[in-house]
Every structure is written in C-alpha cells, then in structure tokens.
N, C-alpha and C positions, 0 to 999 in steps of 0.2 A: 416583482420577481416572476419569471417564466413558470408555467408549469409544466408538469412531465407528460407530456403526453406522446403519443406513436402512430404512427400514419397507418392506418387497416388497412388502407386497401395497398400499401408496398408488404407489408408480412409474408406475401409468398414471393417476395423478390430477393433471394438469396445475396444479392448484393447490397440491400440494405440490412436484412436480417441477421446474416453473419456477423458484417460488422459490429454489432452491437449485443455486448456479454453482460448478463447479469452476476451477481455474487450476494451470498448470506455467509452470515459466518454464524460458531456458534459462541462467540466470546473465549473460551477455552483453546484455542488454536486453529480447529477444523475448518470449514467451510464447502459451501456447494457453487459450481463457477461454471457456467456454459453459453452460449450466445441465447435468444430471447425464443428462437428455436429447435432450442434441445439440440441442434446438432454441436459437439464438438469438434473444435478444432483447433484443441491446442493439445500439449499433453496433460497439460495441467489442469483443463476442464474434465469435471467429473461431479459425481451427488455425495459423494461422502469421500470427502479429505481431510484428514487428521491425524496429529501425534498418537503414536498406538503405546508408548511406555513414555518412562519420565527420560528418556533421551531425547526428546525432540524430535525424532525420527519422524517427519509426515509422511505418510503414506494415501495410496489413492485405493480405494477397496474397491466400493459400488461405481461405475463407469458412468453408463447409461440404465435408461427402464425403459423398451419398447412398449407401447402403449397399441392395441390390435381390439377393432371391434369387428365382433361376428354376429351377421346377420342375415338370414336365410342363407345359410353356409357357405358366404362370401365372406372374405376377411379384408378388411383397412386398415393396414398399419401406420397408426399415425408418427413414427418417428424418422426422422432424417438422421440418414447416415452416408457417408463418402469413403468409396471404396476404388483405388486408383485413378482417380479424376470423376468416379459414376458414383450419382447421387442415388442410393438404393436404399429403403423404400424413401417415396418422395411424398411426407407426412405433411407438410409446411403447406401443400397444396390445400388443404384442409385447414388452415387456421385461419379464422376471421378477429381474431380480438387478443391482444396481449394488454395488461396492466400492469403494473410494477407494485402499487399500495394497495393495500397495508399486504401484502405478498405475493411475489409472483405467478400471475393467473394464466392463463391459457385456455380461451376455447376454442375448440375444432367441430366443425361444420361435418356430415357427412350424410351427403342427401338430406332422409327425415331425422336422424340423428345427430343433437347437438351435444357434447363432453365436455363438463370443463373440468379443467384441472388447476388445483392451487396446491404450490411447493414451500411447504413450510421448516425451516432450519429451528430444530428446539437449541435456546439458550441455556450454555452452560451443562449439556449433554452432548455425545455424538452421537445425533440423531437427524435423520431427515423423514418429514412426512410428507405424503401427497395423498390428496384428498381429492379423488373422481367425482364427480353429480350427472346424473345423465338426466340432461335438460330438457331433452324432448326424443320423443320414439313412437314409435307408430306401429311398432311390430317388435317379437322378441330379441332382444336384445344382451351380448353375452361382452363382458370385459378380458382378455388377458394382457398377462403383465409380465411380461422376461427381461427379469436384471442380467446384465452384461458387466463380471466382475474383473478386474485387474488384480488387487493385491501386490505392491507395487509402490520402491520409492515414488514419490512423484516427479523427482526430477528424470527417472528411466522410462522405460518403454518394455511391455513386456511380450512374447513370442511363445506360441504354442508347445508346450514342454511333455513330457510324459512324469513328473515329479506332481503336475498339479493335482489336489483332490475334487474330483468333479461329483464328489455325492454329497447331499444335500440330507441332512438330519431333522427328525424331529423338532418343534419348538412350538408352543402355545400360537394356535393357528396358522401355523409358519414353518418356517425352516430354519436351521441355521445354517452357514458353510463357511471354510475357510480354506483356500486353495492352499495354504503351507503352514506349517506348524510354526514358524515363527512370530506369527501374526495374531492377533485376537481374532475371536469365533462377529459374525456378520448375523446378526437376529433381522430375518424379511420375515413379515408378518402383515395378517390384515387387520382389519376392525369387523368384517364381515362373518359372523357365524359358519363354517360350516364350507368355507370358500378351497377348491379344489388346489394342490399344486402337482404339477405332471413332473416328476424328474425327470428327464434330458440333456442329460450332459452330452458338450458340443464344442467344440473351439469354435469361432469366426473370425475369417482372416483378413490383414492387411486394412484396418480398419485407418483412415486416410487423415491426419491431421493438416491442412494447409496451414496454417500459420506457423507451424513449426517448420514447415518445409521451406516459405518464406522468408523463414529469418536463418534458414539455411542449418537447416537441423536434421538428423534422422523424423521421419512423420508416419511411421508406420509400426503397425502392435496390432496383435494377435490379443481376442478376448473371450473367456469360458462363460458360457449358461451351462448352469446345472437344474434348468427349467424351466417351468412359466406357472402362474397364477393362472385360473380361469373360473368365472362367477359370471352367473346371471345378473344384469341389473334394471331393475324400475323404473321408472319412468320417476324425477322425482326423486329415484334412492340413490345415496352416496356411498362409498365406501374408501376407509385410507389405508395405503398403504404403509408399513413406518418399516425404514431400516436403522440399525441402530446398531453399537459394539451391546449393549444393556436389553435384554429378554425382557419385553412389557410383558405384566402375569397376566392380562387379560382382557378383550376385546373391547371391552366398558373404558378400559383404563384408556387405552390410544385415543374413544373418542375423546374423553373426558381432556386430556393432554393437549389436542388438536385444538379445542376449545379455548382451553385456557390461554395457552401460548398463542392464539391466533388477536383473541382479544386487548393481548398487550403489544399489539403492536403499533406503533408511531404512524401516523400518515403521512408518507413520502411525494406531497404535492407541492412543492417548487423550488426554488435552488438551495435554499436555505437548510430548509427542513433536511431535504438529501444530502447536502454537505455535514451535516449535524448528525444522520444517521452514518453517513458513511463513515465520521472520525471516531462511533461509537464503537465501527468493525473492528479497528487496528490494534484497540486497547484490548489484552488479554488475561485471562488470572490461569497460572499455569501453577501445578504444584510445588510445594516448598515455600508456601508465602510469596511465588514471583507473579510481579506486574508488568509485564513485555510491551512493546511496541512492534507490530510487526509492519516493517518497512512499506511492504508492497505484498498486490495481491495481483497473479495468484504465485508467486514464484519466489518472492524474498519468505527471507526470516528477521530476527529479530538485529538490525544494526544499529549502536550505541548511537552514533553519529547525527542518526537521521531520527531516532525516539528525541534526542533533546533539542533539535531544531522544530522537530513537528508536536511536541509534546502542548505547547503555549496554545495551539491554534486550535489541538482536537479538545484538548482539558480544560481548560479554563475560559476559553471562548464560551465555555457554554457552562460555567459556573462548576464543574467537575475535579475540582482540587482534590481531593483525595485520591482520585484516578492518577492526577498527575505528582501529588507527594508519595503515594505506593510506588510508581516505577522510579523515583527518584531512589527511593529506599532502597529498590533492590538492587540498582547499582551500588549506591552505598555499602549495602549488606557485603555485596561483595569483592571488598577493596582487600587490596594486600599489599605492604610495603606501602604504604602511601598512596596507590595509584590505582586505578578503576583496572579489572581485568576485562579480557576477551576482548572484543572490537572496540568497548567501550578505553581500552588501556591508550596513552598518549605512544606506546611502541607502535602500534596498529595504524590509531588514525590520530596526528597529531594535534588536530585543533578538537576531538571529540571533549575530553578533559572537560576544555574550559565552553563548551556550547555547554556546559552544565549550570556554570554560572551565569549564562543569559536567561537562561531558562529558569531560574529562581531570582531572576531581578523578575521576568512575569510573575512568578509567583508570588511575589509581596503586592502585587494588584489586590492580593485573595486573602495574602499573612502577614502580619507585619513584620517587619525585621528585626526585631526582637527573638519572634520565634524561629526566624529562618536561622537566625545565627545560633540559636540553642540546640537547636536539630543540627543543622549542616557546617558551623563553623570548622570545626574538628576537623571534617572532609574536606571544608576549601581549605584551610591553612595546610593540610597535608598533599594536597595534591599540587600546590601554589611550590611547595617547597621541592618536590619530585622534578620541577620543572628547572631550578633553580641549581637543583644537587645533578640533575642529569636522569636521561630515561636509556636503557638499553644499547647506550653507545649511539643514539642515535638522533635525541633529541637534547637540547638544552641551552637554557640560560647566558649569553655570553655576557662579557663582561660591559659591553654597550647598552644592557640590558634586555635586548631584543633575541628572541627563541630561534635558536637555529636547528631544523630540522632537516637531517640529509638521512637518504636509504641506499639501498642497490634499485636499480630501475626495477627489477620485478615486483618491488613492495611499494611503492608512491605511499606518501602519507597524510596526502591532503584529498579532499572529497574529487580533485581530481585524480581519479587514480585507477584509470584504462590503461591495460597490457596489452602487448601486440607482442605476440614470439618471445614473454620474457621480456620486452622494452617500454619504459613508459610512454605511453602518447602525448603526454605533455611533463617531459621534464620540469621539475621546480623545486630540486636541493637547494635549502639556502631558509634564507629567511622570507618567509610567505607574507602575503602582504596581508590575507585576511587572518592569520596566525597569528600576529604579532596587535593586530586590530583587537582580538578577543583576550588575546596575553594582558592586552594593558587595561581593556575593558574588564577583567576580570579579577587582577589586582587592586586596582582602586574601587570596585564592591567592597573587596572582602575588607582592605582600611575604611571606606565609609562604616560599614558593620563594625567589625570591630573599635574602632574608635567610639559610635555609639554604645555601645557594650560592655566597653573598659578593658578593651583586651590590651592593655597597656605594650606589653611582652611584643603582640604580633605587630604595632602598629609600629614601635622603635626599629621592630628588624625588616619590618618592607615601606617605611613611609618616604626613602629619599628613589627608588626605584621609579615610579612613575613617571615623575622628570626625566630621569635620565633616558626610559624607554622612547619620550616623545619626541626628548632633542635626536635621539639617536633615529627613528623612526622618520622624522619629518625634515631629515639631512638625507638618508638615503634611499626612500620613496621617491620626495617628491620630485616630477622631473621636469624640466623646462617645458615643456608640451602644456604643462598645468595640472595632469591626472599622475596616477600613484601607477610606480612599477609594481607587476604582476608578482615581481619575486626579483630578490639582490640574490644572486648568487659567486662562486667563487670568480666569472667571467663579470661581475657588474651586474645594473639595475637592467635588466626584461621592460623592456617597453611596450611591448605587447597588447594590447586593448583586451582583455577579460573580463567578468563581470567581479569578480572578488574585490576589488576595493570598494566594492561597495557596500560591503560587512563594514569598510571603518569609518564611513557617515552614517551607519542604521545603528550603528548600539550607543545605549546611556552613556558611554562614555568614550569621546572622540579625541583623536589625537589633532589630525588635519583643522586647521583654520575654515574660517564660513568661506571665506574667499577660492578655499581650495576646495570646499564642499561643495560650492557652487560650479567651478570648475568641472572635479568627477560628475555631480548630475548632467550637467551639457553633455561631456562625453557618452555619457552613457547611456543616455536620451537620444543621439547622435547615431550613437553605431551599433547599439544591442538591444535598446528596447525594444519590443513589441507588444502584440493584446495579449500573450500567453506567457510571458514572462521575460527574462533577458538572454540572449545569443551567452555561446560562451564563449566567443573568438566574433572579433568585427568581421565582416564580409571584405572587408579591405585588405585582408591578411592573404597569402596567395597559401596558407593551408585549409581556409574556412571551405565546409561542406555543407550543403543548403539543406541536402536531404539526410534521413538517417536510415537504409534502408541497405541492403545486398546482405554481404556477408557478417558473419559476429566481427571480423576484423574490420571491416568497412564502418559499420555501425559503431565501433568501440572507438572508433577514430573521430567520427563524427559526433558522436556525442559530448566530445571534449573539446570540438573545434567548429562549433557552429549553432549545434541543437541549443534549443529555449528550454530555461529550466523556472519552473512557477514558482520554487521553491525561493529565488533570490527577490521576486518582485516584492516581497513582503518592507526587505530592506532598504529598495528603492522609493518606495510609497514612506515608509517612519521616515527616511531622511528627506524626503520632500516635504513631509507636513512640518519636520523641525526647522526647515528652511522657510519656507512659503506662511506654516500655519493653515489657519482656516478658507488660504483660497485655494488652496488648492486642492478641496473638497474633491470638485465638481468634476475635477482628472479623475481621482481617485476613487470614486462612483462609476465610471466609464470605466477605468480597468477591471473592476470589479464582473461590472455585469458582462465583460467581455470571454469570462468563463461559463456564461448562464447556458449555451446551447452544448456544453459540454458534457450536460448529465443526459441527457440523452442521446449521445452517441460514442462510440467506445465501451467505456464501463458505466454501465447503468447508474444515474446517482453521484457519482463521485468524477474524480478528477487526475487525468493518468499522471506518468510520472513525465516525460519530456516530450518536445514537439517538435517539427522541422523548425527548421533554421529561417526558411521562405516559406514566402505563403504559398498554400492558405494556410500553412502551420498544421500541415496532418499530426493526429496522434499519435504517437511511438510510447512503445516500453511497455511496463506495467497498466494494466487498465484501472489501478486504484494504488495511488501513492499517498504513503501516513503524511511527507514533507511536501507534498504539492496540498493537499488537503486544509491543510496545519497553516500553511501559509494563507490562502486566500480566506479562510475564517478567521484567522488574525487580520487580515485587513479589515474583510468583515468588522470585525472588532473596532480598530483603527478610527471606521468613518463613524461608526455607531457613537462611540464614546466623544467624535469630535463631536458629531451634532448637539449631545446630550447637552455637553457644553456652550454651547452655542448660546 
C-alpha cells in the first residue's frame, strides 16, 4: 500500500496546494477543514466548526489564525489569504514541509528562522490546539497570533455589521469573545506565561473563497479581529495556542492536554491506515445517547440513507460493532408508528428503511442471529409491516408484492434524488429496481431469523411473499436486452442503463438467475465501470455528462446522469466474487488499489464523495464521504476475508 506523502518542493505552488484540504474532527460533530496551506477556500473551511447547543446547529466561529514573525522590526506573515483574485499576504512562500501523521504539521522557512507548527483537534471537546516551536533563530525573535472570527451558520457567509461585539474579555492567559449573544463565548488562550494580547478590533473585507465561487455560489465574507497575541520566543521554545467553547484553568493544563492527545494519536502512513482513521471521523456521539453518521465532510449532516449503506465498511471493517449497533439503536430509539423517522423514515427515502437490514446481515459477521433478532426483531417485523400497510400515501406493498413508490417531482425518493426548478432529474415513480432488490432481500432475513427463533406468528404471515415478490419482479424487470429495467413505471419498464441493478446481484438474497447475473455484470462492466466506481447513466444515453462541473443546476444534473459513485463499486465487486469466486481476486485488488493516490489529493486521507463521468475521473463533491469510505473498506474487507480463506 502507497504511502502519504507530499512533494516539498510543489507547497508553494498554489495549484497543487490548494487543491489538497485537510480535515480533523472532534468526534462530537466539530471539526477543523482547510487546504494544506491554511489558505481557505471554501466557506466551510475554518479551525473550529461545531454544533453550539443540542440542535445541531453547526456553526463556524474561529476562521483563520494569521501566524506573523517579527524580527529586527520587520514582520513575515506567514498566512495566505485571497482577496478578490489577490493573494495577500503570500505566507506559502515560506513553507518548506507539510506532514499529515500523527497531525498536521507545518514548517515555514524564513531566512534564519525556522517555525513549525502542529494543529491538533482534541477528541470529544470543541477544541483546537496549535503548538508553535521555533526551530531555529539567530536573533530575537517575537511570534503573533490574530484569530479571524465568523460566528456564523456554516452553511452562510457573514458581512461586516455594527451588531458584532468586537471586545475581547478577560480569560486565564487569554481572552474570551463572542461576536453575538446567540452563540457560546470562544476561550483563545496560550500555554505561555505572561504572553501579551493587543485588542484591536477591525473587520477585513471581502475575504475571496474560490471554490465556492466555482461551484457558482456567493465567495465573499467580511471577518472581525478583535486582536492579536504577541510573545517573544527561544530558540528551542514552543508555545500553544488552544481555542476552545471550555476555559482551560491553566497554562500547565494546555501543555499537559497537548501531550496527552497528541500521544494518542494513530499513524496515518498508507491507504489503509488513512481510510481506517478517516471512517473513525464520520462516526459521532452527540447528546441524548445519539450515535450519528455524518454523511460527508465538510457540508453534509447526518443522512439515514448513507449511515446504513456506509455503516458496514467504517464499523465493522475494522472490528467496531458497537459504533455500529449504537447508531443502529438510535434510529431504533427513534421509531414511531412502525417506521424510522426523519430522513431515515421510508416517506423521505424509500429504500432507507430496508438498507437497514443489509446492514445487520453485516452485522451477524460480528453477532449472531440470535441476538440480532432479540435486539432488532421487533423493528424489522414492524417496519416490514409499514411497508405492507402503506407509508404516507406514497409508498407501498402492492398486491404483486413488489413496493411501489411514487412522489411529486420535488421530493424523489430514491438516492437518486437531484431537483432542478422543483423537477426531478431523473424521474423514477413506480417500482424501483434497487427498491424492490432490498424489499425482497430484507423480507426473506427477517423469515430466515425468525424461522430460526420460532417466531412462528411472523413466519405464517410473510412466508408465501417472497415468491410472489420474484415471480412478480423477474416478469417485469427483466428485459430482452438481458439487464434489469432502471424502474416499471405507470409508462412500462425504463430501459435505461443505470448502475441500480446492481443492488440485486450484491445482496444475500437475489431474485435475478446466475444467467441474468451474469448478464447485468457484462452490461455494467460494459458501459459504467470504471477505477472510481460506476457511471450513473452509460455514455450511450444522449443525456450522459462526462463532467460535473459549472452551475449547482449543471452539476445536479450531472451527478445523476453520468458522474462515478464509489459507493456502488462495493456491490459490483460481492456479486463478482459470488459469480467468479476466488478468481476474481486479482480484479478486485486492482480496483482496490485504484483508490490508493486518492488520499493524497483532494481530502487528505480519505476518499471524496463522486467523480467525473471521463477520465481522468477529477474529483467532485464532498472531500470526505462516510458511503464512498464505507464502500472501499468493505471491499477492503471483501478480498481480505477471501484470501484468509484461501
């Protein structure tokens, strides 16, 4: 496996540099997200982002930290920032060394004066530290530090106001501040004794996001100092910064913290390891006993959908069941009426439901089915029955056995589910083809289980279903062509070439014959594979889009009629090895390592959410997705277990 490493002498080439963001989280929802040179260029990029109460609310507080050394009364500011196309100051000039493990390092060259700096995210606080050392000097030499705050949904952008407070308060070496009283108070603080802060409250304007401007968004925000840090420092001597919502009592205590949290941290040196820390990011403990999955980073929140497709590859890949039965539970916890609420409910997304039951057939890898059905019965039998009685006027049961789910174009209820003006970009009322794949895969668990179990009661009232859903299923899927329509709807079977039938050769329980398994793999080998995952529309279709790139309408269209999604390869790979078996290892090692130069560029470590449609397959979307993650560690998994075997 690759290791991580970064080209020194491209760091001051902003067209390598930018492209490539790092992220920490702090397990609790927060996190810190910026390209590998401090500069920002997203909105979403900032050093402390996090839920501020128990509504979920994330917010952006701390922005930046200008980093300035003075010496014989000259100043170097080492940070990069862009201010209408002008890069000012131009700090990256100065960086000789970036590392990624065990946390992200930074040193800056200037003249006789070397700095380095490491940015450490405490777990399970909202806090961030940075730890200066000045490595070498030759003359005296003096540090300051001006945080640049927002205060600030993250998904807005904020602009210079007369409401903000720009005075800066006492605090145990420090300050605290809070530009609105909605918000919690911001504890900056040093480790250093005795270290000076100058108030100066100031807006700076028009500070230049391109990537939001790129993807055709507002890119421009106004941000306040209310000062700067300034301290002498040694040759040899370090000093940390720490920002935090929580008042450390005292300068002992930051080192002391600095330490400890630094020593627990994993070594992120090659694909592996970094896909293994990165699925540790997405899992969250948020209060009230909840275990979350957060989609994507830095801009999703928690989607039911994508926790139980990605849940298998970040949890249990790596032996972490209990990560993965906590967030099963807290959907559980929160059922009403038989059926999962919020995104997770079958009104929302209609195959979310039952991607619950794929995701506890992984989990009997870890429990036996005994327990799963002691714990979860209850919930499958009730949610199996939701399906059967009817969801919202909108989803249900027919009498062929097969789920028919129809909306208004503004709500799609399938994971393809891009709006344009109010319109779906890929209509598919009717019966879905990976819908009815999970429908039948999910019914016949819960009679395996139950039948083991002695649920006598459930096994009488759903055991003649399953038949009926395959005859009904594999009369009006399968088409003359040899592959499965996309979706029957009230116009007839969609012949369409999508990647979705390929959910009903990847799960334990298949409707489609080998003949026709064999079949959808050719096709889809044929017109959607690639090394980053599968197309979602062939290129033969006079809608497919090669690129994902212009407008949010441009891109919302492309994403659902061309773009690779990593997250399907998972299924294409199990229904090859249940065809093939053990020869088809040596593909499936290929596709694998065909993600390896992905951790170092994009999002740091990890693996984004979609890609172009054509090569070279640019990266798009999120710089860190839970389902693109989730999937390739599950194959991971996959070839591991085959060899074991072997």
């Amino acid at each position: 496996m690759s290791a991580l490493t970064f080209d020194k002498s491209e760091l001051g080439n902003l067209e390598y540099s930018l492209q490539r963001e790092m992220l920490a989280t702090d397990r609790i929802g927060g996190y810190m997200s910026t390209t590998i040179v401090c500069c920002n260029t997203r909105r979403y990029h900032g050093l402390i982002v996090a839920p501020i109460d128990d509504s979920d609310r994330t917010c952006l507080l701390l922005s930046s930290l200008d980093e300035t050394i003075v010496q014989h009364d000259q100043s170097f500011n080492l940070a990069l920032h862009r201010f209408k196309g002008v890069y000012e100051p131009r700090g990256h000039k100065y960086i000789t060394d970036f590392q990624y493990t065990p946390t992200p390092t930074i040193t800056y060259r200037v003249g006789g004066v070397i700095l380095k700096k490491e940015m450490l995210w405490i777990h399970k606080r909202t806090q961030l530290m940075i730890r200066y050392t000045l490595v070498d000097a030759h003359s005296e030499t003096y540090l300051r530090l001006r945080p640049f705050l927002a205060f600030r949904d993250k998904h807005a952008l904020t602009k210079a106001n007369m409401q903000a407070n720009g005075h800066s308060y006492p605090a145990v070496n420090g300050v605290k501040c809070r530009l609105y009283e909605s918000f919690p108070w911001l504890y900056l603080q040093t480790s250093k004794p005795g270290t000076e802060f100058v108030p100066a409250p100031d807006w700076y304007y028009n500070f230049e996001y391109q990537q939001d401007l790129a993807r055709g968004y507002e890119g421009h925000e106004d941000l306040m100092t209310t000062g700067y840090f300034e301290t002498e420092l040694k040759k040899g001597e370090s000093i940390i910064f720490s920002a935090s919502l929580d008042e450390m009592g005292s300068t002992k205590t930051i080192e002391e913290m600095f330490e400890a949290s630094i020593a627990r941290r994993t070594h992120k040196i090659d694909f592996i390891s970094c896909l293994e820390h990165s699925a540790r990011q997405f899992v969250i403990r948020r209060p009230g006993n909840r275990t979350e999955v957060i989609a994507g980073y830095p801009w999703y929140g928690v989607l039911a959908r994508q926790t139980f497709i990605a849940l298998p590859g970040l949890t249990l890949a790596q032996d972490h069941k209990e990560d993965c039965i906590d967030a099963l539970d807290t959907q559980v916890r929160a059922m009403q009426q038989g059926m999962f609420t919020g995104s997770a409910s079958a009104a929302a997304a209609v195959d979310a439901p039952l991607w619950f039951f794929w995701t506890l057939q992984q989990l009997e890898r870890k429990l036996d089915g005994q327990s799963i059905w002691r714990r979860y019965g209850q919930a499958m039998k009730e949610l199996l029955e939701s399906y059967r009685r009817g969801i919202a006027g909108t989803v249900v049961m027919n009498d062929n056995g097969l789920i028919w789910a129809a909306s208004d174009e503004a709500h799609p209820l399938t994971w393809m589910d891009s709006v344009i003006d109010g319109r779906a970009v890929t209509p598919r009322n009717g019966y879905q083809v990976e819908v009815n794949a999970l429908w039948y895969n999910a019914v016949c668990y819960a009679l395996r289980l139950a039948s083991e179990n002695g649920d006598t009661e459930f096994v009488k009232a759903w055991e003649e279903i399953p038949a009926r859903t395959a005859a009904s299923f594999n009369k009006l899927f399968r088409l003359p062509q040899g592959y499965l329509a996309d979706y029957v709807g009230d116009g007839g079977a969609d012949d369409t070439i999508r990647p979705n039938m390929i959910v009903a050769c990847g799960l334990p329980y298949k409707m489609p014959d080998i003949e026709t398994q064999i079949d959808i793999l050719r096709i889809v080998r044929q017109h959607l594979l690639t090394p980053k995952g599968l197309r979602s529309l062939t290129p033969r279709n006079p809608l497919y889009k090669g690129t994902c790139d212009g407008t949010p309408a441009e891109r919302d269209f492309a994403a659902k009629n061309g773009s690779v999604w990593p997250w399907l390869l998972q299924f294409f790979v199990q229904a090859s090895f249940d065809i093939d078996g053990d020869a088809f290892l040596p593909q499936a090692e290929e596709m694998l390592a065909s993600f390896e130069e992905d951790i170092q560029v994009y999002g740091i470590g990890s693996i984004n959410d979609l890609y172009d449609a054509d090569p070279p397959y640019t990266h798009r979307g999120a710089i860190s997705q839970a389902w693109s993650v989730g999937a390739v560690l599950n194959i991971y998994r996959m070839i591991r277990e085959r060899k074991a075997g072997a």
